[in-house]
C-alpha positions in Angstrom: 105.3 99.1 110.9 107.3 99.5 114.1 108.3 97.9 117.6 106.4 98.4 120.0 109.4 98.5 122.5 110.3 101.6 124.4 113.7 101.2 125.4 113.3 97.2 125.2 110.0 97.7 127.0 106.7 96.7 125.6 103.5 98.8 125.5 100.4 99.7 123.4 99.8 102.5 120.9 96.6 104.3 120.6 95.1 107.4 118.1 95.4 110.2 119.5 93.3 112.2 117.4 95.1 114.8 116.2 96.8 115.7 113.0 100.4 116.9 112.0 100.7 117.7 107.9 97.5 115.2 107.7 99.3 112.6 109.4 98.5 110.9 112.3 99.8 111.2 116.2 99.8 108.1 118.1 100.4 107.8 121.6 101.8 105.5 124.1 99.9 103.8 126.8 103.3 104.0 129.4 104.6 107.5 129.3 101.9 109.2 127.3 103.9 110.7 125.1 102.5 111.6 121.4 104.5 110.2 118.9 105.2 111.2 114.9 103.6 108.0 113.3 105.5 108.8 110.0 108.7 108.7 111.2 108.2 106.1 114.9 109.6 109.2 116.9 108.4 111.1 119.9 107.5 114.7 119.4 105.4 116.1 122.5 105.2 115.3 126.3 108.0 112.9 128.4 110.3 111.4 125.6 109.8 114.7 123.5 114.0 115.3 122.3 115.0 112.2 123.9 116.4 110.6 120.8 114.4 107.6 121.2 113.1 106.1 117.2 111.2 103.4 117.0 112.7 100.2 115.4 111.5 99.8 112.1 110.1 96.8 110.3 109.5 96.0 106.3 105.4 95.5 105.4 104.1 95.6 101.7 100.8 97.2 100.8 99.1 94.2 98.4 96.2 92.4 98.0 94.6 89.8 100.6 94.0 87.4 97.2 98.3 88.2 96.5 99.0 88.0 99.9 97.1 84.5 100.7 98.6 83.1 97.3 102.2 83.6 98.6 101.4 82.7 102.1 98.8 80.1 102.9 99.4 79.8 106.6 99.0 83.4 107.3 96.7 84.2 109.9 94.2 88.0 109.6 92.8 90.4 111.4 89.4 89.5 112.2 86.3 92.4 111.0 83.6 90.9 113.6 85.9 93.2 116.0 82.5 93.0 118.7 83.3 96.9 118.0 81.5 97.6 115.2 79.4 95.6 112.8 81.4 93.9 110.1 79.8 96.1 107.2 81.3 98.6 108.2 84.8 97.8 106.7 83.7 98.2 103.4 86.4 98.4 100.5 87.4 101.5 99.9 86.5 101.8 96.2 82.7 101.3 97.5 80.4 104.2 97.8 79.2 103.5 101.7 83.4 102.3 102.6 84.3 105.6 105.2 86.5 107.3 103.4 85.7 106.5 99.8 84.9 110.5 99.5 88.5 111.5 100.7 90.2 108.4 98.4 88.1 109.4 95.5 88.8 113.1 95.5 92.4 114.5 94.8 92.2 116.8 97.5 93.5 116.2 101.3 91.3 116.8 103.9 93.3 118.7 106.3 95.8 121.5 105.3 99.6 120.2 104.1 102.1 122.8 104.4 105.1 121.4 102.3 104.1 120.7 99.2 105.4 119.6 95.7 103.9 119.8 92.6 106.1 117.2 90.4 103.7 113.9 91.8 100.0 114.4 92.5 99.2 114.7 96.6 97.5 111.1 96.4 100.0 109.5 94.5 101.2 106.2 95.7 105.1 106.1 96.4 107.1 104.0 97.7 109.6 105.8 100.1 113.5 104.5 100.7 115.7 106.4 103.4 119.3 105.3 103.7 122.4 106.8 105.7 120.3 110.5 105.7 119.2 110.3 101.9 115.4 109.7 101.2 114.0 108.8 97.7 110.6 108.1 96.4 109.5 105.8 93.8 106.2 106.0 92.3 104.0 102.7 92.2 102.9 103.8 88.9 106.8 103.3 87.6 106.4 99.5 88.3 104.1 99.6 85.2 107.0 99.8 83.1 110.2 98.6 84.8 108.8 95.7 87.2 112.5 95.3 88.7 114.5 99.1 89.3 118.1 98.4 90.0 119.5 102.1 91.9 121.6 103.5 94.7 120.6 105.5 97.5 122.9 106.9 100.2 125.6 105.0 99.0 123.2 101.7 99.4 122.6 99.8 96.3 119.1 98.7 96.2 116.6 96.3 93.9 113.3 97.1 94.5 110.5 93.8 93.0 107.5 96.0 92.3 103.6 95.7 91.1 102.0 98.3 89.8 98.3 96.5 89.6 98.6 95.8 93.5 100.6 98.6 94.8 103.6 96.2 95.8 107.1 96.9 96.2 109.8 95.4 98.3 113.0 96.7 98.6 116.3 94.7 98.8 120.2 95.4 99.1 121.8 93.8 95.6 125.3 93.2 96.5 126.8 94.6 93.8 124.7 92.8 91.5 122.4 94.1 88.8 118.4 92.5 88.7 116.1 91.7 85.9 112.1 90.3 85.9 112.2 86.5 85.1 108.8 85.3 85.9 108.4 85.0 89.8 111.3 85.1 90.5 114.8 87.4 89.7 117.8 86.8 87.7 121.1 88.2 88.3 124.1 89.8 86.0 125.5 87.0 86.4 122.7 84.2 85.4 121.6 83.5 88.8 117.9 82.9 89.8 116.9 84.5 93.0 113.3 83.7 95.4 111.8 87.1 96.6 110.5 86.6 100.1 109.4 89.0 102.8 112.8 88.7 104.9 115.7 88.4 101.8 116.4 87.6 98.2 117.6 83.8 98.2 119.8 82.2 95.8 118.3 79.8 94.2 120.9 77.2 95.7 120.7 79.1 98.9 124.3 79.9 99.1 123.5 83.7 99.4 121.1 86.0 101.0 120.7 89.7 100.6 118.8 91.4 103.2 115.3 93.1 102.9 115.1 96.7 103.5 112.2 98.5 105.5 110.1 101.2 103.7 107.3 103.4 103.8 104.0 103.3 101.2 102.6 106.7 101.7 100.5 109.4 99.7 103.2 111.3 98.0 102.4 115.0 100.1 102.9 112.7 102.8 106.4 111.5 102.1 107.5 115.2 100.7 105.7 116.6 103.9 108.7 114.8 106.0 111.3 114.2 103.5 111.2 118.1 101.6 114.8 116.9 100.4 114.0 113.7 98.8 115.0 112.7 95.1 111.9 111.3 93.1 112.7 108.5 90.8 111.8 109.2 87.1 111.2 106.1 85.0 113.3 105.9 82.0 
């Protein structure tokens, strides 16, 4: 999830159509230019090599049923678009959905270069870049270890995870070290702490610690960008 701000201006994004490492190109409705929707940067036509990154914003992959529960007075996306007919956003574990074939089948459907064999290409991660250093954590690990305390480039991270909705927010912990307790999260040192989309809050609220944007990608997707990224193994 990005800004939509060039340079403090705003514009629209559109699809451009095309494919880089089965990823898609977006483009900008002011310059033109086609732009790397994996990592918010420009890669072809007027801002090409100008430096310019898109600012970066935290999202979570969940559940509408999750996501309602925790906020009530959320507003959606509406499917009767006027576009197309309302059935035709079909879940994607349905037979008719659009790309229930592609989901269903391990396979990609366009060619991906840079590959690694140590995750399957479909595999859900979780991907964390810091000061240059990129890691991935498979959803799947949250089945085990619901709370992962760990470092990466010299940050120290907490990432709250689900692995029955695909959920996992990442957090800075302040020198602290995290545990499950219900809902909620207790620290080393006793302390109950709210998880909310901005920060972790201190249950008396003397304390915040700052929520920290990721990326929930297909795995060849995240190696396809990030060749040099550390995988996290669950212990």
């Amino acid at each position: 999830m990005y800004s939509a701000k060039i340079n403090g201006e705003p514009t629209t994004f559109g699809t451009s159509g095309m494919l880089y490492q089965s990823n898609k190109l977006m483009y900008d409705r002011t310059t033109n230019s086609i732009w790397n929707q994996f990592t918010g940067e420009p890669v072809v036509g007027p801002l090409a090599d100008s430096g310019i990154k898109l600012d970066f914003f935290p999202s979570v992959l969940t559940t509408w049923e999750e996501w309602l529960a925790e906020h009530p007075d959320t507003t959606v996306l509406d499917v009767d678009t006027g576009v197309y007919s309302p059935t035709v956003y079909a879940h994607e574990w349905e037979p008719h959905a659009i790309y229930f074939d592609y989901f269903s089948s391990p396979r990609t459907m366009f060619p991906v270069f840079n590959r690694d064999e140590a995750l399957l290409p479909k595999e859900t991660v979780i991907g964390v870049g810091i000061n240059g250093d990129y890691k991935a954590y498979p959803v799947s690990a949250f089945a085990d270890e619901p709370v992962i305390n760990d470092v990466v480039g010299g940050q120290e991270i907490v990432i709250a995870g689900s692995s029955t909705w695909g959920t996992g927010r990442v957090y800075e912990r302040g020198g602290r070290t995290f545990a499950e307790e219900g809902d909620v999260l207790r620290d080393s040192d006793g302390a109950l702490w709210a998880i909310s989309e901005d920060a972790l809050t201190r249950a008396d609220g003397a304390e915040t610690l700052a929520r920290i944007p990721t990326i929930t990608s297909f795995w060849h997707g995240w190696f396809s960008f990030h060749p040099d990224t550390a995988r996290y193994e669950s212990s």
